[in-house]
ZAGU-307237 format. One line per 10 residues: number of its first residue (from 1); their letters; for each residue x, y, z of C-alpha. Coordinates in Angstrom, 3 decimals. Layout:
residues N
NUM	a	X/Y/Z; ... .
***
This chain:
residues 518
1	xxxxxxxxxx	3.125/-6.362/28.823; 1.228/-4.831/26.019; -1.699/-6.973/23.845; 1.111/-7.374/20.520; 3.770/-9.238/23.356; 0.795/-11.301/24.876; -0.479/-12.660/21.652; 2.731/-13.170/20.129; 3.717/-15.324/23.561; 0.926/-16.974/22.832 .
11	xxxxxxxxxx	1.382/-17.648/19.204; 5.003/-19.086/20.008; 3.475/-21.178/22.990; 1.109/-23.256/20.234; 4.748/-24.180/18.641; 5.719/-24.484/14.978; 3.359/-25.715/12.408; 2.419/-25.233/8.486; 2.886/-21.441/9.107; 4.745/-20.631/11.819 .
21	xxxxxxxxxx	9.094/-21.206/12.229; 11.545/-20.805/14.749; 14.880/-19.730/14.341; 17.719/-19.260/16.600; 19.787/-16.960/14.944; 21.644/-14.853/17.908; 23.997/-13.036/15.568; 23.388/-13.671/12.407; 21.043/-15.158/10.589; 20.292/-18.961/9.988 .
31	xxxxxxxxxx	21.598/-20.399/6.221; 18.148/-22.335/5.829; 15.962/-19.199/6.644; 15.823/-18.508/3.019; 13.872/-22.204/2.308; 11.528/-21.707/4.833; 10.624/-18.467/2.789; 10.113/-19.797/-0.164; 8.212/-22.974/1.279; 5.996/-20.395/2.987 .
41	xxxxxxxxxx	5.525/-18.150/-0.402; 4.531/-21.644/-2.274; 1.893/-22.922/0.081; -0.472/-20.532/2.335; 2.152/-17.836/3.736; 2.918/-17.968/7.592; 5.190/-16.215/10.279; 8.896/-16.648/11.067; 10.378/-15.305/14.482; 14.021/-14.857/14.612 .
51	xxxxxxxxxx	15.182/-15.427/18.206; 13.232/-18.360/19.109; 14.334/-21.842/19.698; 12.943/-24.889/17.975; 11.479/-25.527/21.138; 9.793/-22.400/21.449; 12.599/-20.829/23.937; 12.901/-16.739/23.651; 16.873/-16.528/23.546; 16.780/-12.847/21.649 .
61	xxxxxxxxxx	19.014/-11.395/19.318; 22.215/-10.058/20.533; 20.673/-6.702/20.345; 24.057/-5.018/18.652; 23.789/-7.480/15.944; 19.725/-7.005/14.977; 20.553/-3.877/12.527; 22.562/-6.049/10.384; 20.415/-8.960/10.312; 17.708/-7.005/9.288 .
71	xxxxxxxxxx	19.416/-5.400/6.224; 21.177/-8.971/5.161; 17.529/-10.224/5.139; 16.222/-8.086/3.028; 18.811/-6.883/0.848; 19.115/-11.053/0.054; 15.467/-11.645/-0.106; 15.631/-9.330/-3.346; 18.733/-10.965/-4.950; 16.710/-12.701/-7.869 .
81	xxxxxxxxxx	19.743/-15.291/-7.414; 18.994/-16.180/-4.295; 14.880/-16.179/-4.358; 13.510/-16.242/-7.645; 11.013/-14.334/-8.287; 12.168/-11.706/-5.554; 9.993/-11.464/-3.147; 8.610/-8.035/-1.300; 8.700/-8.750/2.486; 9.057/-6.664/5.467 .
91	xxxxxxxxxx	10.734/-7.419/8.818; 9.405/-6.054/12.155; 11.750/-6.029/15.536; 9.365/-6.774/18.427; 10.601/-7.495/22.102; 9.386/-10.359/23.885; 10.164/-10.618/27.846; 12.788/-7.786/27.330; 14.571/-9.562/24.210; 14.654/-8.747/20.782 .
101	xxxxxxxxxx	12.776/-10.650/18.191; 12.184/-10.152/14.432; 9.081/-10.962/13.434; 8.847/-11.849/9.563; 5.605/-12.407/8.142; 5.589/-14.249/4.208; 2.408/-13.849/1.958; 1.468/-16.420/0.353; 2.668/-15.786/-3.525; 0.608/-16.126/-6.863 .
111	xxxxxxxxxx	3.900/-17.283/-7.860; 5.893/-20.599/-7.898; 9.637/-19.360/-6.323; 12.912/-21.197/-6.109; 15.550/-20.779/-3.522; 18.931/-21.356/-4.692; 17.366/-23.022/-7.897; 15.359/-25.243/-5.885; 11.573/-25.621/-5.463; 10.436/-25.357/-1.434 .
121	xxxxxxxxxx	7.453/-26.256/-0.418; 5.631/-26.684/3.332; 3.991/-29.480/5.358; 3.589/-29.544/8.650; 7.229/-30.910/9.787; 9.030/-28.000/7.560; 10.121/-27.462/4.383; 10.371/-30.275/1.667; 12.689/-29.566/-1.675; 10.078/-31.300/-4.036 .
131	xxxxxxxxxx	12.308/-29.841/-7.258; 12.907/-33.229/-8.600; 9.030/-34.562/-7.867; 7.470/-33.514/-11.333; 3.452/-34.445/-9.938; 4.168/-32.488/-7.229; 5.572/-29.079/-8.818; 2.738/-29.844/-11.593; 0.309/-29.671/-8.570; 2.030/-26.636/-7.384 .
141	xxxxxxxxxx	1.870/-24.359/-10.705; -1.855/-25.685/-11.064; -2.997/-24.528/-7.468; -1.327/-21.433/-8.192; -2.935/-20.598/-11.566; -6.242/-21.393/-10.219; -6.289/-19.818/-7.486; -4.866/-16.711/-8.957; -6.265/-15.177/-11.803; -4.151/-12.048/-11.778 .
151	xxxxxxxxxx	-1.682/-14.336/-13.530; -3.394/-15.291/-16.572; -1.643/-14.833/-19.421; -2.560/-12.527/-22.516; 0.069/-13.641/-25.207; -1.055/-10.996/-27.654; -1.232/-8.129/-25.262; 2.009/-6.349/-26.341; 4.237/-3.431/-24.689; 2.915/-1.214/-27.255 .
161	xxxxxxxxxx	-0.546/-1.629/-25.828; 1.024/-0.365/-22.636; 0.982/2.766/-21.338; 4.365/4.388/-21.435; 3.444/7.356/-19.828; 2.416/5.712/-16.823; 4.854/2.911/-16.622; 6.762/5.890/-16.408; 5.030/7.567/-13.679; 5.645/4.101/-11.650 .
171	xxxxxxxxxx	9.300/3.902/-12.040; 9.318/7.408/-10.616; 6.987/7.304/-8.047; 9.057/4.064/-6.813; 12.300/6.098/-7.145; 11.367/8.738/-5.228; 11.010/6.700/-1.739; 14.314/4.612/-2.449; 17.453/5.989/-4.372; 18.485/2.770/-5.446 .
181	xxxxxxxxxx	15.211/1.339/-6.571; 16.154/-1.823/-9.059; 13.343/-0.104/-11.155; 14.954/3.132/-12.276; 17.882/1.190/-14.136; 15.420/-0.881/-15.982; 13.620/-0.416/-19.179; 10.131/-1.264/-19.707; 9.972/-4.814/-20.319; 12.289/-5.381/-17.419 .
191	xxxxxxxxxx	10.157/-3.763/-14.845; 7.326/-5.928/-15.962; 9.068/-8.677/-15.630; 10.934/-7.540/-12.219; 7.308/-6.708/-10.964; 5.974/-9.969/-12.276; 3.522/-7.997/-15.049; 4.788/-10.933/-17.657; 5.274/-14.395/-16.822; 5.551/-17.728/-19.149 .
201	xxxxxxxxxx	3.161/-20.229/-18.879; 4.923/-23.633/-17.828; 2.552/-25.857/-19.363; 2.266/-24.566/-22.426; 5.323/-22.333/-22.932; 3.457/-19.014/-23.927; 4.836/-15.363/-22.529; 2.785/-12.605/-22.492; 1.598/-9.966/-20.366; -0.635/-11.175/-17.613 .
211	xxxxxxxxxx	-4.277/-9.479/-16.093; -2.453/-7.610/-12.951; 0.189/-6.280/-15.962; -2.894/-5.149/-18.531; -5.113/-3.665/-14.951; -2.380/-2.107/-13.542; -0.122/-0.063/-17.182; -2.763/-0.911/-19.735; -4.645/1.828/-22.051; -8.657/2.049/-21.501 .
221	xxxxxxxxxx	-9.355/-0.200/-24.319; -6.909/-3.090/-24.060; -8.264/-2.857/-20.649; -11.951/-3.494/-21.329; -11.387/-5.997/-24.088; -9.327/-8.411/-21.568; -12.417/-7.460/-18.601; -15.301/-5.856/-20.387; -17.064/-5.821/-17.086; -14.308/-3.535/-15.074 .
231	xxxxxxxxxx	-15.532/-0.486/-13.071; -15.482/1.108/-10.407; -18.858/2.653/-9.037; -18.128/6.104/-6.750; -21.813/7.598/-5.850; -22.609/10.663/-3.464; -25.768/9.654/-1.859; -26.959/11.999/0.668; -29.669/14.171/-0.548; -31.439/12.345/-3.915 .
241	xxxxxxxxxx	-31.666/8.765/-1.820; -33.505/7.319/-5.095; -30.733/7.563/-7.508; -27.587/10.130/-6.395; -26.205/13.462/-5.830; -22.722/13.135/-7.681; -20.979/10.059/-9.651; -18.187/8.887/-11.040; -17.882/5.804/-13.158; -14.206/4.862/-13.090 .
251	xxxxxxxxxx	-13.031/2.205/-15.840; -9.666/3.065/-16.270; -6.340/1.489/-15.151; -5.666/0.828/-11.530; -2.884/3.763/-10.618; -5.472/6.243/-12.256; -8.386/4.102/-10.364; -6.886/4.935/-6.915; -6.498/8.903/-7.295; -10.107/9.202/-8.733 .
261	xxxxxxxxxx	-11.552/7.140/-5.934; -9.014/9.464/-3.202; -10.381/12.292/-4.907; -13.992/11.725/-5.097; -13.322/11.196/-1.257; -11.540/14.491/-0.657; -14.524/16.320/-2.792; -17.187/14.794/-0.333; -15.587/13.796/3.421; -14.566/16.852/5.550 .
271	xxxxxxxxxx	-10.968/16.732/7.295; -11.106/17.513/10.475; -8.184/18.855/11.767; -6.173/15.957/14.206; -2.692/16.274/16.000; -0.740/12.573/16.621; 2.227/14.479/18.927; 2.970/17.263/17.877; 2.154/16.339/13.703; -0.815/17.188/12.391 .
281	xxxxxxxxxx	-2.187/14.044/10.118; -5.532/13.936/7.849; -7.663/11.008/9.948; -9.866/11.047/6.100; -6.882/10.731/4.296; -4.644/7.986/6.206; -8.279/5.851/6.374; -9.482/6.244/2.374; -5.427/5.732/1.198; -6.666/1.804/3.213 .
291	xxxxxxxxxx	-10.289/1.721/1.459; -9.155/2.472/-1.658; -5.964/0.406/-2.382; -8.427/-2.732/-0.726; -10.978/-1.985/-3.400; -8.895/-2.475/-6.174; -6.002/-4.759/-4.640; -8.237/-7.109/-2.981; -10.843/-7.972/-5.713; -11.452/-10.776/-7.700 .
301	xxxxxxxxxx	-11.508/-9.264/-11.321; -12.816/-12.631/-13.173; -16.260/-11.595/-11.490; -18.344/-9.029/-13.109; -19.934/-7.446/-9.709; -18.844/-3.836/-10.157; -17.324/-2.286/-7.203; -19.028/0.827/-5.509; -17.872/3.196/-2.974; -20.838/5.212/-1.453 .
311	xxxxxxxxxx	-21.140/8.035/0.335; -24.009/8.318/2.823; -25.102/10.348/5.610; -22.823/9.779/8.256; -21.109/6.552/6.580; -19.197/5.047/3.492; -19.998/1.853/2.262; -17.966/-0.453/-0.049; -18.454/-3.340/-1.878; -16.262/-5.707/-4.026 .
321	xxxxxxxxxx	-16.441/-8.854/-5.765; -13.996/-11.552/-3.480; -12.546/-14.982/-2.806; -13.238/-15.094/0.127; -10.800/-17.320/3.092; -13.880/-17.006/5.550; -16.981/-15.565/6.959; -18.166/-12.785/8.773; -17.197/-9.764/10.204; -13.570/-9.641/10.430 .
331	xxxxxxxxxx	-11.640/-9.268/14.294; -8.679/-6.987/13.918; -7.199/-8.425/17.346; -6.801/-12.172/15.417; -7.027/-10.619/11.568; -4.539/-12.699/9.730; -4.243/-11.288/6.266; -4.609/-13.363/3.096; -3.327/-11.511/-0.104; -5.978/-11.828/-3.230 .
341	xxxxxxxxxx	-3.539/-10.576/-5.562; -0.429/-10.593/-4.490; 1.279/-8.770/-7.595; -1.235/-6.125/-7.926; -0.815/-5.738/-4.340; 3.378/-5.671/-4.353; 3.399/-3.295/-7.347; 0.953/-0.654/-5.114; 3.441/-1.008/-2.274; 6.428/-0.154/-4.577 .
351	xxxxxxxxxx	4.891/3.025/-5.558; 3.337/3.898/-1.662; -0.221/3.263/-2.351; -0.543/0.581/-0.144; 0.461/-0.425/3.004; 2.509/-3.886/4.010; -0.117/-6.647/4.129; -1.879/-6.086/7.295; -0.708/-2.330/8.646; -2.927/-0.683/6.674 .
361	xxxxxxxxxx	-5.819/-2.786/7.896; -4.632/-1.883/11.384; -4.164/1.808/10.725; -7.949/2.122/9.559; -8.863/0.818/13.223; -6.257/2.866/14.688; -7.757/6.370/13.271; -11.557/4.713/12.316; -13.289/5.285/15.682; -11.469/9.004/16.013 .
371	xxxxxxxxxx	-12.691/10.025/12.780; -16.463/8.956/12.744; -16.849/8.247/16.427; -17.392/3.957/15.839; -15.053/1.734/14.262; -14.812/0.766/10.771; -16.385/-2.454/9.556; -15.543/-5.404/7.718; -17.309/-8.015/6.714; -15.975/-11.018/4.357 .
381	xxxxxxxxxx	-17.899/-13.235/2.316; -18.616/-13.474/-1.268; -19.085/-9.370/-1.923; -16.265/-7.975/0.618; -17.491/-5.054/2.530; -16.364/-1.806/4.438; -18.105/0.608/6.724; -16.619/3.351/7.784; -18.464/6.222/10.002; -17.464/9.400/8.923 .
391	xxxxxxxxxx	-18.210/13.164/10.973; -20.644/15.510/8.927; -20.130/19.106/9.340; -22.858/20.734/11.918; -23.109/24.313/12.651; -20.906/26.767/14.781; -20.946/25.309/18.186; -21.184/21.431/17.445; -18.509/20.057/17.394; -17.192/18.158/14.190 .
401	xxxxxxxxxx	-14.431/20.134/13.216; -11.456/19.002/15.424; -10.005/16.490/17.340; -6.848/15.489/19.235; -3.988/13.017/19.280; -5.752/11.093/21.868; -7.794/9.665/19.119; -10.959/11.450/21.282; -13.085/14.350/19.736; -12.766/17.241/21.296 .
411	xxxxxxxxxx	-14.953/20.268/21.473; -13.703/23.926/20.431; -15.021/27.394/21.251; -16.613/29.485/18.046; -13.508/31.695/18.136; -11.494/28.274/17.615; -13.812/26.735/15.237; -14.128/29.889/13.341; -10.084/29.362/13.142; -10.141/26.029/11.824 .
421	xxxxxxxxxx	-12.834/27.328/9.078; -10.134/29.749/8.003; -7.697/27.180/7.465; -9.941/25.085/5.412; -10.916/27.969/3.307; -7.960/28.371/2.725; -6.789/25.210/1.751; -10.384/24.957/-0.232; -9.037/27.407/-2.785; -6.098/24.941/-3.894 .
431	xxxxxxxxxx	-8.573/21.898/-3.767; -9.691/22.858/-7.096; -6.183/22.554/-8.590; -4.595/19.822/-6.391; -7.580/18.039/-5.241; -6.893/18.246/-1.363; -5.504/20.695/1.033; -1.765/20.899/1.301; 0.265/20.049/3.892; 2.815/22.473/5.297 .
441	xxxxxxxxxx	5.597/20.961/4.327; 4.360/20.732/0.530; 3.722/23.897/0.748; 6.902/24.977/1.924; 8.581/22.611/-1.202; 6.609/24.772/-3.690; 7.245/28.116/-2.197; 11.103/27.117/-2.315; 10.950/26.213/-5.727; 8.818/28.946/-6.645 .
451	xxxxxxxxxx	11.756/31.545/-8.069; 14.727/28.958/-8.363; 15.066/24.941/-9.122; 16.315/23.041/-6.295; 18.211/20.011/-5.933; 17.440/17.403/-2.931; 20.486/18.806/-0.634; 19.121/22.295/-1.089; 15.396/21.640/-0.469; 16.338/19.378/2.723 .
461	xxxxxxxxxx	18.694/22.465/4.378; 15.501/25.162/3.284; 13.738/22.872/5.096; 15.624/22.447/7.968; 16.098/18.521/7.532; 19.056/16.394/8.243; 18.310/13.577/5.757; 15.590/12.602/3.415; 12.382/11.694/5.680; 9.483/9.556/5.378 .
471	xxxxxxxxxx	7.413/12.837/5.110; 9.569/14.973/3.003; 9.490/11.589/0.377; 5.917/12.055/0.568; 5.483/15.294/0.053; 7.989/15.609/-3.082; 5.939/11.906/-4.188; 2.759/14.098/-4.360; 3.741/17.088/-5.508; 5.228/15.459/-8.527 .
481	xxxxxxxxxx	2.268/13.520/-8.800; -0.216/16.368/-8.894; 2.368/17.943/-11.588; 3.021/21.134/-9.388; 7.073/20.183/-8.906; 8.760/18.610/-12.166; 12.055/17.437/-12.608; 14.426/19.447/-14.589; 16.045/16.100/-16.455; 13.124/13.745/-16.419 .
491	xxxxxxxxxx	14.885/11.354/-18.645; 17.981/10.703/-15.440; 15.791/10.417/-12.529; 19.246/9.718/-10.705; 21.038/12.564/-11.943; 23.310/14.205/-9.237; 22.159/17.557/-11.636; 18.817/17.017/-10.826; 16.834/19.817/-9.385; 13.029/20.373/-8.921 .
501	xxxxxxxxxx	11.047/23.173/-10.353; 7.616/24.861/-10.202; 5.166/24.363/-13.156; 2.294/26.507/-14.370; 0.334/24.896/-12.328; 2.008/24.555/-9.099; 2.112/28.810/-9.233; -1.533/28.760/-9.574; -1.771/26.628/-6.171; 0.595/28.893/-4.750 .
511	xxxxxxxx	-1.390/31.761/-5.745; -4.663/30.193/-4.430; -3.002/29.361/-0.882; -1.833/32.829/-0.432; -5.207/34.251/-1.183; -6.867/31.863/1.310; -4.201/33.094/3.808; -5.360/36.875/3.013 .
***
């Protein structure tokens, strides 16, 4: 029995409570799972486990029926007629004593949602419809706007103040991981509204564009006048200790926030080379992609305590201004997430810069002590903090250079270190144009689009692949990003004519690999 199946016999051993429901549901799933959803999204969040008695029996899913279940759930926990506002939430399929479970874990919202028109909320003997108590809803929409500033409203913030490019950029980047994305069939104001970027006050009837919407698509100076006291602080401290060795002061919008703070990180931190299997991963990159989606998802904007990432000898440090739901250095084994801004946070999972509520937490740990030989830190409290230990490159013959799926450092003759070298110089002559090495599959992308466009079909059989994976998404995500692959009919994302080319500038990272290769 492995430490996930102990705890979670555990968990179902304390029984139900104000965040935690059973359901039976052996082949299909229960009517009223849908309530306990929303009553968990209106109070404090909690878990669900499908395949569990009332009474805290395991019965399992029938297992030919847990496919199925899993797609109704979530394909009706985005019909806007069934939860409204749709909500973004993932379900896992565990086994417990040899049966299978899902496990479905609800965020608290920033939101007040309706099931079937109905308000749900939870107390601790289930779900209550409180739709026709007006104190009660009243109480509901006030603990939600105080708690959650991301949802103030801006009534004279218009679209125009938005920027197109990049709401753009979103509705793309969200496209490329899912064909059917709701997004790409939507114009502007509907994606804000789909993504909860403009809201109407219920008190006093105003619409407008809320915080999250102006943080996350605003331009630089609508920005500052709604938070004057936004930044983000990056500082290179290793050498000048008394003031700093390189800086960037980021106040910009959060999507442009995020690839200056991954950059500044790929500029400074080394990437030593790591196989998981037989796939080679970047340790730097799957930790930072965590610290950096935390700094800006997880803070509390109304406070003016700038943020600061800070690169040290041996160690990065953040801080960020926080509500914080405890004390203390936080224990991964019994971490139970708590969203600070829920919206900010589901529009950075739509577009894959953030991780479901929780995994990427767990994925830090998972790669932190590998990376910089402890693992990462962090500590909650009124100024949320991170450590993370990171290697520093020593001569020819120590050993900081590569390591091996077994999460254990590992050390490597000259002749092998002088190899790895190689392969960073010459990925260190595309960093200038694309910011970090690429990976072999992006490269191979570019060099098939570097004479000819191709369309999806093409570029999967060049690359040997059977379907779209999780990594070929990525890769095409990034390229596109980093404006080295464009599309050749921008304006019909879904076109079954679309194809991919090279630009300008992914032919000078081509260039620049192939001379690092000579």
């Amino acid at each position: 029995m492995n430490t996930s199946e102990r705890q979670l016999i555990q968990l179902i051993r304390k029984g139900e409570s104000l965040d935690l429901e059973f359901k039976t549901c052996r082949n299909q799933l229960n009517r009223d799972v849908y309530e306990t959803v929303c009553a968990f999204l209106n109070r404090h969040g909690g878990t669900i486990l499908l395949g569990v008695t009332d009474s805290g029996d395991i019965q399992g899913i029938e297992p030919d029926a847990v496919s199925q279940i899993k797609k109704d759930f979530v394909t009706t926990i985005n019909n806007p007629q069934k939860i409204h506002p749709p909500a973004y939430i993932s379900v896992n399929e565990v086994t417990v004593e040899g049966k299978p479970v899902l496990r479905v874990y609800v965020p608290e919202s920033s939101q007040v949602h309706r099931c079937n028109g109905r308000i749900y909320d939870r107390n601790e003997d289930g779900d209550l419809d409180i739709t026709d108590h007006t104190r009660q809803v009243g109480d509901l929409y006030q603990r939600k706007q105080a708690t959650y500033s991301e949802n103030k409203i801006y009534p004279f913030a218009k679209l125009d103040d938005l920027r197109s490019d990049l709401i753009d950029k979103c509705r793309r980047l969200a496209g490329v991981w899912r064909d059917d994305h709701p997004w790409l069939g939507m114009d502007d104001m509907g994606l804000l509204k789909s993504a909860q970027l403009y809201q109407t006050d219920p008190e006093t009837g105003k619409s407008g564009i809320t915080l999250a919407g102006i943080l996350l698509l605003g331009n630089d100076q609508l920005i500052l006048s709604a938070v004057p006291h936004h930044r983000t602080d990056l500082i290179l401290r290793k050498v000048n200790l008394d003031r700093y060795d390189d800086r960037d002061l980021v106040r910009t919008n959060l999507i442009e926030s995020y690839e200056r703070i991954i950059a500044f990180v790929q500029k400074h931190l080394p990437d030593p080379f790591f196989l998981e299997g037989m796939e080679r991963i970047s340790l730097r990159d799957a930790i930072f992609r965590e610290v950096a989606s935390n700094i800006l998802i997880h803070r509390e904007y109304t406070n003016a305590f700038p943020a600061k990432l800070i690169i040290e000898r041996g160690q990065v440090r953040t801080e960020n201004s926080n509500k914080p739901n405890g004390f203390g250095a936080l224990d991964p084994a019994n971490f139970t997430p708590f969203p600070k801004n829920p919206v900010i946070g589901a529009f950075f999972r739509e577009i894959h810069r953030a991780d479901e509520l929780g995994s990427g937490m767990r994925k830090m740990m998972r790669y932190g002590k590998a990376y910089g030989g402890a693992d990462p830190e962090m500590i909650e409290g009124d100024v949320f903090r991170i450590i993370v230990k990171v290697p520093e490159f020593g001569p020819v013959g120590e050993v900081t250079d590569e390591v091996t799926g077994d999460a254990t450092p590992k050390q490597v003759t000259k002749s092998g270190l002088s190899r790895a070298h190689e392969a960073h110089e010459a990925h260190d002559g595309a960093h200038d144009e694309a910011h970090e090495p690429m990976s072999e599959i992006e490269q191979r992308i570019l060099h098939a689009c570097l004479d000819v466009p191709q369309n999806t079909p093409e570029l999967l059989a060049l690359l040997g692949y059977e379907s779209r994976t999780g990594n070929f998404k990525k890769a095409l995500s990034r390229l596109m990003d980093l404006s080295c692959l464009e599309m050749t009919i921008p304006d019909k994302p879904r076109s079954k004519k679309q194809k991919y080319r090279l630009t300008e500038r992914g032919r000078k990272v081509m260039r620049a690999i192939e001379r690092g290769r000579k």
